[in-house]
C-alpha positions in Angstrom: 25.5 -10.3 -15.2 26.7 -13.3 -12.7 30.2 -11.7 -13.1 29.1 -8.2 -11.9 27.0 -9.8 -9.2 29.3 -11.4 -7.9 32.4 -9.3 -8.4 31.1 -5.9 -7.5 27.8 -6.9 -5.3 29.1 -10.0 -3.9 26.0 -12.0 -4.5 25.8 -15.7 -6.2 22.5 -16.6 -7.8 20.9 -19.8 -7.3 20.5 -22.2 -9.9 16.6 -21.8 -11.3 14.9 -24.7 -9.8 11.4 -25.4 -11.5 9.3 -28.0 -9.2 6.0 -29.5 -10.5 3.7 -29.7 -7.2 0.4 -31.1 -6.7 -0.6 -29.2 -3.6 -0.2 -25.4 -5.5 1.7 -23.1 -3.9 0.8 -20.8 -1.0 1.1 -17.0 -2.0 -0.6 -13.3 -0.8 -3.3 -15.3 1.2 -3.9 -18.0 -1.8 -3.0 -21.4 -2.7 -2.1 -21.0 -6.5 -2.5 -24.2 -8.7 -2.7 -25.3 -12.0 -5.8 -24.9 -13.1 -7.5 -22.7 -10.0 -7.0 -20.3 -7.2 -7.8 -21.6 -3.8 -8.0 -19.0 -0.2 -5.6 -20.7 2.2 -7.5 -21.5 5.5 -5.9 -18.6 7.6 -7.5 -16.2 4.5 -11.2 -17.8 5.5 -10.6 -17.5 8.8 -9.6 -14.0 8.9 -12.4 -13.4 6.3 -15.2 -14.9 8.7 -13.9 -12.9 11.8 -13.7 -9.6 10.1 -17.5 -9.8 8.4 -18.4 -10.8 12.0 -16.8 -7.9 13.3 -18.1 -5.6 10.6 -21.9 -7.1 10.8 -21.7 -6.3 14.6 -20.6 -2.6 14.1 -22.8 -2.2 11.6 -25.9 -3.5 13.7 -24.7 -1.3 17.2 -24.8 1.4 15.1 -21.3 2.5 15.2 -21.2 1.9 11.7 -23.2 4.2 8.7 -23.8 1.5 5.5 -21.3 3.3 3.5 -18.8 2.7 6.3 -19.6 -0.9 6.5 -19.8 -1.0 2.5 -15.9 0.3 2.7 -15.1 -2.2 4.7 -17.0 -5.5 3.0 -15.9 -4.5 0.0 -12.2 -4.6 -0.4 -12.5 -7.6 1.9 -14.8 -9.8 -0.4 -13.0 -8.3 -3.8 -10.0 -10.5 -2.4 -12.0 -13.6 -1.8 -13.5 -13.7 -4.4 -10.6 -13.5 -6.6 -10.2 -17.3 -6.0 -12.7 -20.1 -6.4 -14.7 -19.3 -3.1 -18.6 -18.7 -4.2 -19.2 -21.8 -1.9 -17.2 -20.1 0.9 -19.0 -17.1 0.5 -22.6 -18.8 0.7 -22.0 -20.2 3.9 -20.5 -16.8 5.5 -23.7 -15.6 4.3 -25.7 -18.0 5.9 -24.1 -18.5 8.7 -24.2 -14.2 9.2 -27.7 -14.6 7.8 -27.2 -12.1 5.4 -30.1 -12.3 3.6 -28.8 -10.4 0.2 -25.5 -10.4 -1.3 -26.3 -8.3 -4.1 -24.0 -5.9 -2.8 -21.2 -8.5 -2.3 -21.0 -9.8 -6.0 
């Protein structure tokens, strides 16, 4: 394989480097680590500002529930792929949205 890749593609591959890290590793929005999955800070941010966003259109009427639904939940699905139910609460709060039945 490294003869054809180099010979007829003209690529070298890079010796395999495995790193031990303590911080995880950033990846799709997440900070992947041992033993949990963490939203990287520009993931909560833009998580905050969209269910801001979508709360107002929602409330001006611009918005039907079912388009608001469509909208909060792929956006939730991601966060809550990683350990975020803390994160979540204080959206919630902070929105004072008073039932997140439809969230989880």
């Amino acid at each position: 394989i490294q003869n054809f890749l180099r010979e007829k593609l003209l690529l070298d591959l890079k010796e395999i480097c495995h790193n031990k890290t303590s911080v995880g590793v950033p990846f799709l929005g997440y900070r992947i680590m041992n033993d949990r999955l963490r939203l990287l800070p520009n993931s909560k941010r833009r998580y905050a500002r969209k269910m801001k966003e979508y709360k107002s259109m929602y409330e001006s009427g611009l918005w039907s529930e079912p388009v608001y639904m469509s909208h909060v939940m792929p956006a939730t699905s991601f966060i809550q792929k990683a350990d975020s139910a803390g994160f979540l609460r204080k959206i919630n709060y902070e929105l004072r949205i008073t039932s997140t039945k439809n969230y989880q």
